[in-house]
VOBA-1610 file (N, C-alpha, C; in pm, whole numbers, padded with zeros to 5 digits, always signed):
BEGIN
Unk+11440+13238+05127Unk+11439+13110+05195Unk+11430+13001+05088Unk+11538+12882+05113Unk+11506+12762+05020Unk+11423+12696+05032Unk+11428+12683+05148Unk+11306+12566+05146Unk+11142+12607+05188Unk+11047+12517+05229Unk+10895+12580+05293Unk+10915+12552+05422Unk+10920+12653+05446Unk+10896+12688+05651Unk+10737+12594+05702Unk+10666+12641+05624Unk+10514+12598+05659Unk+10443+12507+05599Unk+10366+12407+05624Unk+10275+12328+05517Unk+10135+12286+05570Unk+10090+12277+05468Unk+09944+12242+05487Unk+09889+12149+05398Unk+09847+12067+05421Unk+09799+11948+05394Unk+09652+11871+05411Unk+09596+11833+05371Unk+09476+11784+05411Unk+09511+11637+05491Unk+09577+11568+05445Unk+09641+11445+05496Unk+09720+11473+05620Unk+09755+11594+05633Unk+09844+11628+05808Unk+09733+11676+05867Unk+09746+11662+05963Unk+09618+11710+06074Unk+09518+11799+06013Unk+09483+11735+05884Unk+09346+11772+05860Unk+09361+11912+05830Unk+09505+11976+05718Unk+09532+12061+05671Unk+09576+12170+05786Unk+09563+12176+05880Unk+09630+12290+05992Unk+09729+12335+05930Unk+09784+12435+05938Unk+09928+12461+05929Unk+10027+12468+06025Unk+10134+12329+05961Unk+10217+12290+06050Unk+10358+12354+06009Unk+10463+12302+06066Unk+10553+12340+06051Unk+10606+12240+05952Unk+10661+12253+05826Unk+10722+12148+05708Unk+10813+12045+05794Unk+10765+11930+05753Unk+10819+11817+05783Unk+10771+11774+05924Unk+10715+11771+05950Unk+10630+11742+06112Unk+10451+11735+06083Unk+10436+11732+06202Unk+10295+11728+06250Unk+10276+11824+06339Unk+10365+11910+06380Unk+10367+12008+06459Unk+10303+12160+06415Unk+10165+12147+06494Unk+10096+12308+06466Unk+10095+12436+06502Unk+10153+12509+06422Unk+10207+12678+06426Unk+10171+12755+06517Unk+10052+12695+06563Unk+09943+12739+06678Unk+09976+12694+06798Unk+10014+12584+06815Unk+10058+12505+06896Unk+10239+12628+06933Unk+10315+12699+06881Unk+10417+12771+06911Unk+10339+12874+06958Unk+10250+12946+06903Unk+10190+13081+06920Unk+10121+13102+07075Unk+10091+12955+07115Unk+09995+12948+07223Unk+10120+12860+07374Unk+10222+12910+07317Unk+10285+12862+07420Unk+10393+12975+07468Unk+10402+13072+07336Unk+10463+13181+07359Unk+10346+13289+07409Unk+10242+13274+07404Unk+10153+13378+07468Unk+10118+13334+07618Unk+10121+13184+07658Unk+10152+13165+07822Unk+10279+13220+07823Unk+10325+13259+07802Unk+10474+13280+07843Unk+10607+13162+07864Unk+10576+13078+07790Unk+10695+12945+07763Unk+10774+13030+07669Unk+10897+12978+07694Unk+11010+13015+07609Unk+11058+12918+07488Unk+11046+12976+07403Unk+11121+12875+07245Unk+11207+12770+07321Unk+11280+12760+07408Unk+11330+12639+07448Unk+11200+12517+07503Unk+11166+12548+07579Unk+11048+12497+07605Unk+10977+12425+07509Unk+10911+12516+07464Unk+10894+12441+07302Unk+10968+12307+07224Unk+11086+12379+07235Unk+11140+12256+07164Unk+11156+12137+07175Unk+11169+12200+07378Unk+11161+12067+07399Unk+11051+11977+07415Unk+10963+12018+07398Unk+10821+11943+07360Unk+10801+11881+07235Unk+10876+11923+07210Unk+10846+11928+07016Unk+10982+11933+06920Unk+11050+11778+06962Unk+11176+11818+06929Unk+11143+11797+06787Unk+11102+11729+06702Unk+11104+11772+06553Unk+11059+11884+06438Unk+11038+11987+06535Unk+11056+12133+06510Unk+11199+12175+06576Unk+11283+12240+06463Unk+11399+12314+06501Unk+11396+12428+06553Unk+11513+12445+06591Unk+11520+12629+06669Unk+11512+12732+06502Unk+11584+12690+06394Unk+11590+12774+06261Unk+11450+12788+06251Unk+11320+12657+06213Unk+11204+12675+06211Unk+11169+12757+06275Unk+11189+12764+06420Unk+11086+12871+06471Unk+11138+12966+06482Unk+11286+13011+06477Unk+11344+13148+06429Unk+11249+13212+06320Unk+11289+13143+06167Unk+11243+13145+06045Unk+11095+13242+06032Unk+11016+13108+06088Unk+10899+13153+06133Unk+10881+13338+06182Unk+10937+13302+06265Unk+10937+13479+06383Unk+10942+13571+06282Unk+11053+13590+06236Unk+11107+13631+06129Unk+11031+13672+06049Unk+10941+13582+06001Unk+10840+13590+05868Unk+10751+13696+05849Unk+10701+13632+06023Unk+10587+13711+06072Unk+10581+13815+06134Unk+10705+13912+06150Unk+10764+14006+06226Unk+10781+14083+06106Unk+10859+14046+05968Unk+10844+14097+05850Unk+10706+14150+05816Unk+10616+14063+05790Unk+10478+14062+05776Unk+10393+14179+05824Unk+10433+14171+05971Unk+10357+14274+06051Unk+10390+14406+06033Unk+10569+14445+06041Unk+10620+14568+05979Unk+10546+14606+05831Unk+10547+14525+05746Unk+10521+14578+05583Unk+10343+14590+05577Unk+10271+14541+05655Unk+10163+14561+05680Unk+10080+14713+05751Unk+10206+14747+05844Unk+10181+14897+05895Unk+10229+14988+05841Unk+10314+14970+05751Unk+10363+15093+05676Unk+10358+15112+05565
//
């Protein structure tokens, strides 16, 4: 990946981790996909998070979880 998917900051909401280039918190996706909202949904709440971001994201953490169990 070129660029940072994620950032954290002390100056953005008090370092949360958001999604790069927003104010939008990672937690804030996680807790909308566990009600059962759909990534569209999302977005559209939150249009300055992209669909690639939260692909990206998935991705990351789907990687993550595989290389972690095996």
């Amino acid at each position: 990946m070129t660029h940072t998917l994620i950032s954290c900051s002390p100056d953005v909401m008090g370092g949360t981790p958001v999604f790069a280039g927003t104010r939008v918190p990672v937690q804030t996706l996680l807790d909308y996909l566990e009600a059962g909202e759909t990534i569209d949904h999302f977005l559209e709440g939150f249009p300055t998070v992209s669909r690639v971001q939260v692909v990206a994201f998935l991705e990351e953490a789907k990687d993550r979880m595989v290389a972690a169990v095996s």
